[in-house]
C-alpha positions as CSV (number, residue, x, y, z in Angstrom):
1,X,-147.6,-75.2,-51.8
2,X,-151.3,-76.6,-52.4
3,X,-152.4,-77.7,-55.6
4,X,-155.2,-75.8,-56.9
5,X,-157.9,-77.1,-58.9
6,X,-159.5,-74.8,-61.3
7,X,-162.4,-75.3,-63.1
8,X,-162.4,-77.6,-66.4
9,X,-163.3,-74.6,-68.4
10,X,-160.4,-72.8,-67.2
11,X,-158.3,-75.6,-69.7
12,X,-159.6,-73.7,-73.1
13,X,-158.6,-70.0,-71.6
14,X,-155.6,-68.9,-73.9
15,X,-152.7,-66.3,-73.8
16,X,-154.4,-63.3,-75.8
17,X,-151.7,-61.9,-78.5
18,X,-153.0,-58.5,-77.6
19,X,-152.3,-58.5,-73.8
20,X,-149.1,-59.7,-74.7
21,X,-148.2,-57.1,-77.4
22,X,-149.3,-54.1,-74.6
23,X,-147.3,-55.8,-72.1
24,X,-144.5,-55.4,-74.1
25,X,-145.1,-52.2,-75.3
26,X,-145.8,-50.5,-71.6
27,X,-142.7,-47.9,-72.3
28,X,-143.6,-44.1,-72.4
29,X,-143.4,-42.2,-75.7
30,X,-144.6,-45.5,-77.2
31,X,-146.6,-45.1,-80.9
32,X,-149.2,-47.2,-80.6
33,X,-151.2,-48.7,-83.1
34,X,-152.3,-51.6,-81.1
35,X,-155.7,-50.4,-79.4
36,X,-159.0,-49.7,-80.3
37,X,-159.2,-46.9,-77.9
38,X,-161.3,-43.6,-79.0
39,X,-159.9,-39.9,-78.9
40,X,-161.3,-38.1,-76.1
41,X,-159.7,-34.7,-77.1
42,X,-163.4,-33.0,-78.2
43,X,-165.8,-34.4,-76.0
44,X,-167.5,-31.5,-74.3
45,X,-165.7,-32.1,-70.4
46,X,-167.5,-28.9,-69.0
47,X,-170.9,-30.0,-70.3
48,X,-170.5,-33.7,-68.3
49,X,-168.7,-31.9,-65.1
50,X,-171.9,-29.9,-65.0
51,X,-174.2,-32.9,-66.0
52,X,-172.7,-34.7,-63.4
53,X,-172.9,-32.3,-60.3
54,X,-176.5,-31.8,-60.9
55,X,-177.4,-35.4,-61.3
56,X,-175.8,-35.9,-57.8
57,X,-177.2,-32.1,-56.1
58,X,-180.9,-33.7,-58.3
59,X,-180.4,-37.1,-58.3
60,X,-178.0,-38.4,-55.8
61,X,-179.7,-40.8,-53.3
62,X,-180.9,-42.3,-56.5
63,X,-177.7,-42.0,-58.6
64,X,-175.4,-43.5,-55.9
65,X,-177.9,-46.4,-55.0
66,X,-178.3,-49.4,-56.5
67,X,-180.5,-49.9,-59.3
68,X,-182.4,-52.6,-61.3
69,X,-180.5,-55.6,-63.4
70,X,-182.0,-54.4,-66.8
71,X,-181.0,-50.5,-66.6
72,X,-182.6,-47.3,-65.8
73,X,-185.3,-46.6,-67.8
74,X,-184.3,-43.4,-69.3
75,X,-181.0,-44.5,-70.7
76,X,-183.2,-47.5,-72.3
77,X,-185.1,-44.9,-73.7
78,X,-182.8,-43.3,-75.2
79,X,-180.7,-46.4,-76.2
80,X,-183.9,-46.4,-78.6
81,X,-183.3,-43.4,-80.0
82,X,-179.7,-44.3,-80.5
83,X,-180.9,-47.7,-82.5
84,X,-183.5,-45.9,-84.7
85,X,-180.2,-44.2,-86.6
86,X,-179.6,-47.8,-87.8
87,X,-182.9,-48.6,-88.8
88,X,-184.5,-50.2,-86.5
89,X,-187.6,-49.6,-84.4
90,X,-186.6,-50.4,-80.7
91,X,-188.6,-50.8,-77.3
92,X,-187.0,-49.8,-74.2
93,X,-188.8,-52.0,-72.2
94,X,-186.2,-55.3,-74.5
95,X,-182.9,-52.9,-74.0
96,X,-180.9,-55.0,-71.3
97,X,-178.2,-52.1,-70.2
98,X,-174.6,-54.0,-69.4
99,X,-171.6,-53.5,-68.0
100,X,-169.9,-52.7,-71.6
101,X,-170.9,-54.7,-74.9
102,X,-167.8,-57.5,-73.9
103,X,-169.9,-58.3,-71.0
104,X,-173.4,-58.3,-73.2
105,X,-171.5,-60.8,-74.8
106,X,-170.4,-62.7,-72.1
107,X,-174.3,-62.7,-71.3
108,X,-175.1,-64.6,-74.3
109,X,-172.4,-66.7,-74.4
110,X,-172.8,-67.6,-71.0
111,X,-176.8,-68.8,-71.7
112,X,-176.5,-69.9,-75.3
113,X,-172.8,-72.1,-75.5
114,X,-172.6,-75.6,-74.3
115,X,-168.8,-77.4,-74.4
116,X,-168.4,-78.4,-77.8
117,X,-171.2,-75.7,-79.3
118,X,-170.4,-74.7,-82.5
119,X,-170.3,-71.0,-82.7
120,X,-169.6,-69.3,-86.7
121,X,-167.6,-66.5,-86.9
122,X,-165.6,-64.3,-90.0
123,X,-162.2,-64.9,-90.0
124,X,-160.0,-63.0,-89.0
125,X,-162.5,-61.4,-86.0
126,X,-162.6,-59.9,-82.7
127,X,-160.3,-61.8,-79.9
128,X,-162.1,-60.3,-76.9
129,X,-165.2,-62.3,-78.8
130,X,-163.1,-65.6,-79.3
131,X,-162.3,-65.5,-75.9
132,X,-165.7,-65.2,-74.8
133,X,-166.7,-68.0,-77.0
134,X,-164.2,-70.7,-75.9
135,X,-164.3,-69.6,-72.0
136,X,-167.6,-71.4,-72.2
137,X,-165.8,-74.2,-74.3
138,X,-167.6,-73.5,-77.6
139,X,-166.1,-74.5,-80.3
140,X,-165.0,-71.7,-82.7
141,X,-164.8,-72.4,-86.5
142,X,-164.3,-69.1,-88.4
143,X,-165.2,-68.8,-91.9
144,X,-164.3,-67.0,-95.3
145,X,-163.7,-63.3,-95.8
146,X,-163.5,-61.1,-98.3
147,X,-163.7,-57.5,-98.5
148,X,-167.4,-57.3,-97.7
149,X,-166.8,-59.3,-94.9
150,X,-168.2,-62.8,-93.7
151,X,-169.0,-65.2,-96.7
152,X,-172.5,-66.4,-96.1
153,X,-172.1,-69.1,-98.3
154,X,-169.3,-70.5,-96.7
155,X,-172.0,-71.4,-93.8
156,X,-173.3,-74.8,-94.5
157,X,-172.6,-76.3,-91.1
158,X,-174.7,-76.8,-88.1
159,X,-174.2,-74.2,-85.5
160,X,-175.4,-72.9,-82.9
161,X,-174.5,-68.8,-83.1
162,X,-173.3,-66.8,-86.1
163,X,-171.2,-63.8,-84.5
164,X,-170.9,-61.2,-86.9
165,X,-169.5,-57.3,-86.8
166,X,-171.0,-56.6,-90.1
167,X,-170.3,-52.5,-90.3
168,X,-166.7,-51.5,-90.2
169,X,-165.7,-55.0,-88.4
170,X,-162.9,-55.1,-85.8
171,X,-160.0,-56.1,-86.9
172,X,-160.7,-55.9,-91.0
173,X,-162.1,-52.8,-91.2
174,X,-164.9,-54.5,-93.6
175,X,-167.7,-53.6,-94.4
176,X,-171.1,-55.8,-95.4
177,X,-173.3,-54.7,-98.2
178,X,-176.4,-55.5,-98.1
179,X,-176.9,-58.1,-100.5
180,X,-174.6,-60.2,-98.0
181,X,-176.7,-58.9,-95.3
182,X,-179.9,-60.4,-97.2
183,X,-178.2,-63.9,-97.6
184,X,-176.6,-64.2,-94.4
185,X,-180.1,-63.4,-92.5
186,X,-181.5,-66.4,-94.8
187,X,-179.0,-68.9,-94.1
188,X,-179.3,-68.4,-90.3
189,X,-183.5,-68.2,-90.7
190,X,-183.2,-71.3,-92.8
191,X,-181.3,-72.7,-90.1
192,X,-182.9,-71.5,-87.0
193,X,-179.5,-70.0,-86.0
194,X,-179.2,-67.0,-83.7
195,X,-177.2,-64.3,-85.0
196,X,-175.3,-61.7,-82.8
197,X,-174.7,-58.5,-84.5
198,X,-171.6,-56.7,-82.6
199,X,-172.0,-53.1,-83.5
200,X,-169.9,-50.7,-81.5
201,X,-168.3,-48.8,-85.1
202,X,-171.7,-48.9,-87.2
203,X,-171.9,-44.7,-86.3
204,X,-168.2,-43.9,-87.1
205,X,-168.6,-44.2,-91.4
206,X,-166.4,-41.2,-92.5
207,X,-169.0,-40.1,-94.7
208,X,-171.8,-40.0,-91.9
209,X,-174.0,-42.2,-93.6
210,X,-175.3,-45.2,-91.6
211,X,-175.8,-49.0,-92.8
212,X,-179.3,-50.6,-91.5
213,X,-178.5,-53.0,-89.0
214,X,-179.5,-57.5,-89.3
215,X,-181.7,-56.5,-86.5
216,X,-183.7,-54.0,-88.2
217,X,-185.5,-56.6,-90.2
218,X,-185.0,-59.8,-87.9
219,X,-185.7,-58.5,-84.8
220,X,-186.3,-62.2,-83.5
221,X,-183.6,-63.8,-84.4
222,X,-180.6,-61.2,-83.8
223,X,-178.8,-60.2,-80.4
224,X,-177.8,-56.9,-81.0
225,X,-175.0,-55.3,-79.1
226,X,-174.1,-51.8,-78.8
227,X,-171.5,-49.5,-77.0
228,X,-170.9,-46.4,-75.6
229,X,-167.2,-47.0,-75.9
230,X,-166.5,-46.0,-79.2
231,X,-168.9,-43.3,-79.7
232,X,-168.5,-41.8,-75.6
233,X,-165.9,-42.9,-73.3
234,X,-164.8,-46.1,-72.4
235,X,-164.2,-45.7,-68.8
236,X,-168.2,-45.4,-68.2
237,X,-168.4,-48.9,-69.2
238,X,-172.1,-49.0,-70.6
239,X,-173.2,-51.4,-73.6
240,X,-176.3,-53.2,-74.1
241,X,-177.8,-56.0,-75.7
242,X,-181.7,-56.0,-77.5
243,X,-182.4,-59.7,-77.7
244,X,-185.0,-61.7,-79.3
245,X,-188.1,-60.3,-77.2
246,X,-188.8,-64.4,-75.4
247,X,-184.8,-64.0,-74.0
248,X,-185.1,-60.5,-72.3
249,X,-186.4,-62.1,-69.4
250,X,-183.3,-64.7,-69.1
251,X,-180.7,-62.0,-69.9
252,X,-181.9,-59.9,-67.3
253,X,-181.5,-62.7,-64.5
254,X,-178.2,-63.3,-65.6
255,X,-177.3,-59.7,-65.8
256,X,-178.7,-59.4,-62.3
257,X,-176.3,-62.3,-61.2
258,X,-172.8,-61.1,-62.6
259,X,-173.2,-57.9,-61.8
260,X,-176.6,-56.8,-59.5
261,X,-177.1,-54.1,-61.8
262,X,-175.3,-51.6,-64.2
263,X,-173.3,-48.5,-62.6
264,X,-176.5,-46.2,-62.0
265,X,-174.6,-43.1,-61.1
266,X,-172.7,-44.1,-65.2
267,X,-176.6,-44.6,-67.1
268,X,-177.4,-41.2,-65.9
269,X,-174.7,-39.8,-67.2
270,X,-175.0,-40.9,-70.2
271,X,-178.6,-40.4,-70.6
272,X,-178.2,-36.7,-70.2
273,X,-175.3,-36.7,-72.6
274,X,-177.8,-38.1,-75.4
275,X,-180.5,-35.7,-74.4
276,X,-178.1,-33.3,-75.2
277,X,-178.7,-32.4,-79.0
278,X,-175.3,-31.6,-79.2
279,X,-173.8,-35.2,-78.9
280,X,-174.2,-36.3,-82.6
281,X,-172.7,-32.6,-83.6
282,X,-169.6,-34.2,-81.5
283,X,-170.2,-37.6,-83.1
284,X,-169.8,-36.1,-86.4
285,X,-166.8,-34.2,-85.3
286,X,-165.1,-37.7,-84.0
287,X,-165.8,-39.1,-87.7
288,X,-163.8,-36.1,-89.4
289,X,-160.8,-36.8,-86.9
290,X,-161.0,-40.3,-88.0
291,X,-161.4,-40.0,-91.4
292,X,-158.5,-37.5,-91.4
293,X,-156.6,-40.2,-89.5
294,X,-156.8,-42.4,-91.6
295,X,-156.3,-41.1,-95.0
296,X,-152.7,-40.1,-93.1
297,X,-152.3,-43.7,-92.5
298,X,-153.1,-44.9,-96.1
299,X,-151.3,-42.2,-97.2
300,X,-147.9,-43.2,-95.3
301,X,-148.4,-46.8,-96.3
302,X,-148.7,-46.0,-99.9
303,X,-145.5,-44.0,-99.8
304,X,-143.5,-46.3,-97.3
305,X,-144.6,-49.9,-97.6
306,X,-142.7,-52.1,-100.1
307,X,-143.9,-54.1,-102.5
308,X,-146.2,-57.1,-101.9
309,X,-147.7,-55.0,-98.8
310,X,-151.5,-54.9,-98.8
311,X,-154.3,-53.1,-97.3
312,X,-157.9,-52.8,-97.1
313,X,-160.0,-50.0,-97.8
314,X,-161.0,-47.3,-94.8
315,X,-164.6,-46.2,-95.1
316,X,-164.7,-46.2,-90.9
317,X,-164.1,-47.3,-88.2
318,X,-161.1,-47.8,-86.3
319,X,-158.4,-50.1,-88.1
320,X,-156.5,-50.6,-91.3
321,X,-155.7,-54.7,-91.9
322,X,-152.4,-55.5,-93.6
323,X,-151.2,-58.4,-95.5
324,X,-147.5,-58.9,-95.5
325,X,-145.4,-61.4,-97.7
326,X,-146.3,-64.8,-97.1
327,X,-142.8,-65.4,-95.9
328,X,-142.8,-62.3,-93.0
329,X,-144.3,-63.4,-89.8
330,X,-146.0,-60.3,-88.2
331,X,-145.3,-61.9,-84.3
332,X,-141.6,-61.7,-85.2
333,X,-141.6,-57.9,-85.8
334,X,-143.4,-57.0,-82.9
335,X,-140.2,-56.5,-80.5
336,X,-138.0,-54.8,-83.3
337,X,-140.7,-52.4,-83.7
338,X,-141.5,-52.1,-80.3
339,X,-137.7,-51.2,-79.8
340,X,-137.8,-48.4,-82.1
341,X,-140.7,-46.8,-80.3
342,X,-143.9,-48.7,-82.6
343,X,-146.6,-51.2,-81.9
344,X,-149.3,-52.6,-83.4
345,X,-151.3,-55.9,-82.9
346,X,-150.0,-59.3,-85.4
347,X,-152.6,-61.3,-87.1
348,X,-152.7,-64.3,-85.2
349,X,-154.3,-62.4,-82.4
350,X,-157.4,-62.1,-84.3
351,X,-157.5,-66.5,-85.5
352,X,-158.3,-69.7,-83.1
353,X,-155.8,-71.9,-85.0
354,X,-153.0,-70.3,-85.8
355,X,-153.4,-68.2,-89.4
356,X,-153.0,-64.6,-89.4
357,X,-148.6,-65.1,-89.7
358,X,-148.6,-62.2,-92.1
359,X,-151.1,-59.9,-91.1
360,X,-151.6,-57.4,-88.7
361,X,-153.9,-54.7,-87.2
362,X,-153.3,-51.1,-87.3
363,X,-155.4,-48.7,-85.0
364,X,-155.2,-45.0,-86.5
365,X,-157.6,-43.7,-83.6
366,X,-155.8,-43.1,-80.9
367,X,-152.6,-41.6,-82.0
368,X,-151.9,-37.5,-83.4
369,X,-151.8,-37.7,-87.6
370,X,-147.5,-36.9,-86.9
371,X,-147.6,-40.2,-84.8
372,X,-149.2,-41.8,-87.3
373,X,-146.9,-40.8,-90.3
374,X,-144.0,-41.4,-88.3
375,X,-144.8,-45.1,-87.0
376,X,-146.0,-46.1,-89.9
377,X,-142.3,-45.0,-91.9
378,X,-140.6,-47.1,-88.7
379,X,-142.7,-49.8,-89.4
380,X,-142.5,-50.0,-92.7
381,X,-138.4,-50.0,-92.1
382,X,-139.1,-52.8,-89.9
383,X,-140.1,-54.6,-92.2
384,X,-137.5,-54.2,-95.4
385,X,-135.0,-55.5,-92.4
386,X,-137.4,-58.7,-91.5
387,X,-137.9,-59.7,-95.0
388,X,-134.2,-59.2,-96.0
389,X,-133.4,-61.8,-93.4
């Protein structure tokens, strides 16, 4: 057999704990607290089965064709629209339409990272993110957490990006208040550090109330990336990135390179969903089933975890954080619990060296409230037996 050579950057790729966990978990009746994906249940299905027949009897040379690398311009328009609810006064001609936020990430990445690049980001965060980073062999430091999420004091290094999820962040659940927001925006303008604002949760706060986005008052010096997957559907695979107004240009190019252009037939569809006046009606409706969600997951771990067990608070979202005794490791859990019909994601999925032993992510989204008061009783089971070992 031939050797094959892959390319250098191929060496910092890394097993992702979260593949792993749903490879193990691919049994039916599973509970499943391991993804972030969003319940579909309410979306309006006749409303899109008719959107979508008379974009294709209206629209379907056009719909089926390709497009241009930056989107069509009436989901950029309405991207705008989607924005201003965060604060922030957008031009669709600076919207960059991608295939999902991951890859608007991957854009950035791809024209911003060097090898050995320092990139800043909280710890724990996203993995998809870390991955991102360190395929393009920068180097990852993450930095303090709390509860309001990333520490902007604890940035005092040179870097090259901060990578933040500042409103309801994936996989802590934090949220930042705006004082942090204010400091954090001064270190990186102090430092003449790009910041990228990950945002796919910042419309899913139980109490409907939105936070006003880093790139509301920095337009200049933020990426912003936003998602359809959270708030839609997934499987369209839209995002988008509004970058600093002298980078549209270079995003666009590499857009146009990865890809040629978005799905066209997709932006349409979408575009007519958010004309619809009805879609933040079902937005609200998706916060009440996660809110309710979620206070059944609290709720179950207040009555079942043992002492020592911690949490963070829910506010939106997708995810409840745990901290475990310092002497459980969350990895060794994951088969026991998957053999009694439970998984969930361990800490160290969501760290580039190694922490995370005795945490873990919990998704409430996804699974029914029973589900969720059942797994987490198993779990909690789980884990009397792993600490008694």
């Amino acid at each position: 057999m031939a050797t094959i050579d892959y390319a250098r950057r191929v060496e910092s790729y890394y097993p992702s704990k979260v593949r792993e966990v749903f490879a193990l978990a691919a049994k039916p009746d599973m509970i499943s607290f391991a993804g972030g994906a969003p319940a579909l249940d309410d979306l309006d299905f006749d409303f899109l089965a008719d959107a979508s027949a008379r974009i294709l009897r209206e629209q379907g040379r056009a719909a089926l064709q390709y497009s241009i690398g930056q989107g069509v311009p009436v989901l950029r328009e309405a991207i705008t629209q989607v924005m201003s609810l965060e604060g922030m006064t957008a031009e669709a001609n600076r919207q960059v339409v991608t295939v999902g936020s991951q890859f608007a990430l991957n854009l950035v990445a791809q024209n911003f990272v060097d090898p050995g690049d320092v990139v800043l980001a909280e710890s724990p965060s996203y993995a998809g993110g870390m991955a991102v980073f360190r395929a393009y062999e920068g180097e990852v430091r993450q930095v303090a957490t709390d509860a309001d999420g990333l520490v902007p004091a604890a940035e005092g290094r040179r870097c090259r990006l901060v990578y933040t999820i500042p409103t309801y962040q994936n996989p802590g659940g934090t949220l930042m208040p705006e004082h942090c927001r204010v400091e954090l925006m001064e270190i990186c303008e102090r430092h003449d550090v790009y910041v990228i604002e990950d945002n796919p949760y910042g419309l899913l706060g139980f109490d409907g109330a939105t936070h006003r986005a880093l790139k509301a008052d920095h337009p200049e010096r933020v990426f912003y990336l936003g998602s359809f997957s959270k708030i839609f559907a997934p499987g369209l695979r839209l995002g988008w990135v509004d970058p600093p107004a002298e980078h549209v240009a270079m995003l666009v190019g590499t857009n146009e390179t990865g890809v040629l252009n978005p799905p066209t037939f997709t932006q349409l569809l979408v575009a007519a969903y958010l004309r619809d006046d009805g879609w933040q009606d079902a937005l609200g409706h998706m916060r009440q089933v996660y809110a309710r969600k979620a206070g059944v997951m609290v709720d179950a771990l207040r009555e079942h975890m043992p002492a020592g067990v911690t949490w963070n608070d829910v506010a939106g979202g997708f995810y409840v954080w745990l901290t475990l005794p310092e002497h459980v490791d969350a990895y060794d859990m994951v088969a026991p619990a998957i053999d009694r019909g439970v998984v969930y994601v361990p800490g160290v999925a969501f760290y580039v060296d190694g922490r995370g032993t005795h945490e873990l992510r919990m998704s409430f989204c996804l699974p029914s409230t029973e589900q969720i008061a059942t797994g987490v009783e198993v779990l909690a089971d789980v884990l009397r037996q792993e600490s008694a070992r």
